[in-house]
C-alpha positions as CSV (number, residue, x, y, z in Angstrom):
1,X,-9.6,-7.0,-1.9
2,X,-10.4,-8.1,2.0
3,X,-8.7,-5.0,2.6
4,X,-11.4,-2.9,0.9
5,X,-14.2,-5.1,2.0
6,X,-13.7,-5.1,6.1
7,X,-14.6,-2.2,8.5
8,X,-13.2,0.0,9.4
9,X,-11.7,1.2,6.4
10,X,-14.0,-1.1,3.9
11,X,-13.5,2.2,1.1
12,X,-15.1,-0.4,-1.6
13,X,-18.2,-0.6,0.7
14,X,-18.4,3.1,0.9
15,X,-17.8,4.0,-2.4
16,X,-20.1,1.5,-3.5
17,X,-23.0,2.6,-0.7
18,X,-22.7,6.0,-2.2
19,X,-23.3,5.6,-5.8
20,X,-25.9,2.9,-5.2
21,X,-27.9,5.3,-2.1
22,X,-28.0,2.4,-0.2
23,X,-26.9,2.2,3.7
24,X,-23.3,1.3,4.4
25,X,-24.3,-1.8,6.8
26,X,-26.8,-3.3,3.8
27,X,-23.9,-3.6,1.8
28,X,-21.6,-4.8,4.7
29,X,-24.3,-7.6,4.9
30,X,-24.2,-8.5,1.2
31,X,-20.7,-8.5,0.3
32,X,-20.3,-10.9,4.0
33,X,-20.4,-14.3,1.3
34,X,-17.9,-12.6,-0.7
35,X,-15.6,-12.1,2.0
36,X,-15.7,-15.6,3.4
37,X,-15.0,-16.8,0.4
38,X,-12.1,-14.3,-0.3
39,X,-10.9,-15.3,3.2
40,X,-11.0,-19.1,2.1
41,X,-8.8,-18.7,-0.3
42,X,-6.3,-17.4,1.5
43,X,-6.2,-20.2,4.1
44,X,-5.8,-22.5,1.3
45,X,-3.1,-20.2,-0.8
46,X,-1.4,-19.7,2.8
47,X,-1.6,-23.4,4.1
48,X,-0.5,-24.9,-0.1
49,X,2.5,-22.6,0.2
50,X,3.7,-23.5,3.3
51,X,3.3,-27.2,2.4
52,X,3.9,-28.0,-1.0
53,X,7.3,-28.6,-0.5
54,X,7.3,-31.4,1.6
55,X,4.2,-33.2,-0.6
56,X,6.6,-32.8,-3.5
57,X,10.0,-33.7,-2.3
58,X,11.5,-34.4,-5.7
59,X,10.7,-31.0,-6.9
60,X,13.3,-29.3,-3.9
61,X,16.1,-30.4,-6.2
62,X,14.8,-28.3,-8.6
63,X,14.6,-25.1,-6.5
């Protein structure tokens, strides 16, 4: 989804600029909250992964 959202590629933005006639940097604009959001969410998926392990050290028996 970030993929489709961010210039220069952004396809989603295009596509999205076309059906709706609007210009390509008005929706850049709007779908900016989105993004930060989207881009959140990764830190925190990216940063969890890489530490659940040692929050949970009874759990590496497990795996």
């Amino acid at each position: 989804m970030i993929h489709g959202l961010t210039p220069p590629l952004g396809i989603l933005v295009y596509v999205v600029s076309g059906i709706m006639r609007v210009p390509a940097g008005a929706v850049f604009r709007a779908v900016l909250p989105l993004l930060g959001v989207l881009l959140v969410a990764l830190a925190v998926l990216s940063l969890g992964a890489a530490a659940w392990p040692s929050l949970a050290p009874g759990l590496r028996a497990l795996f």
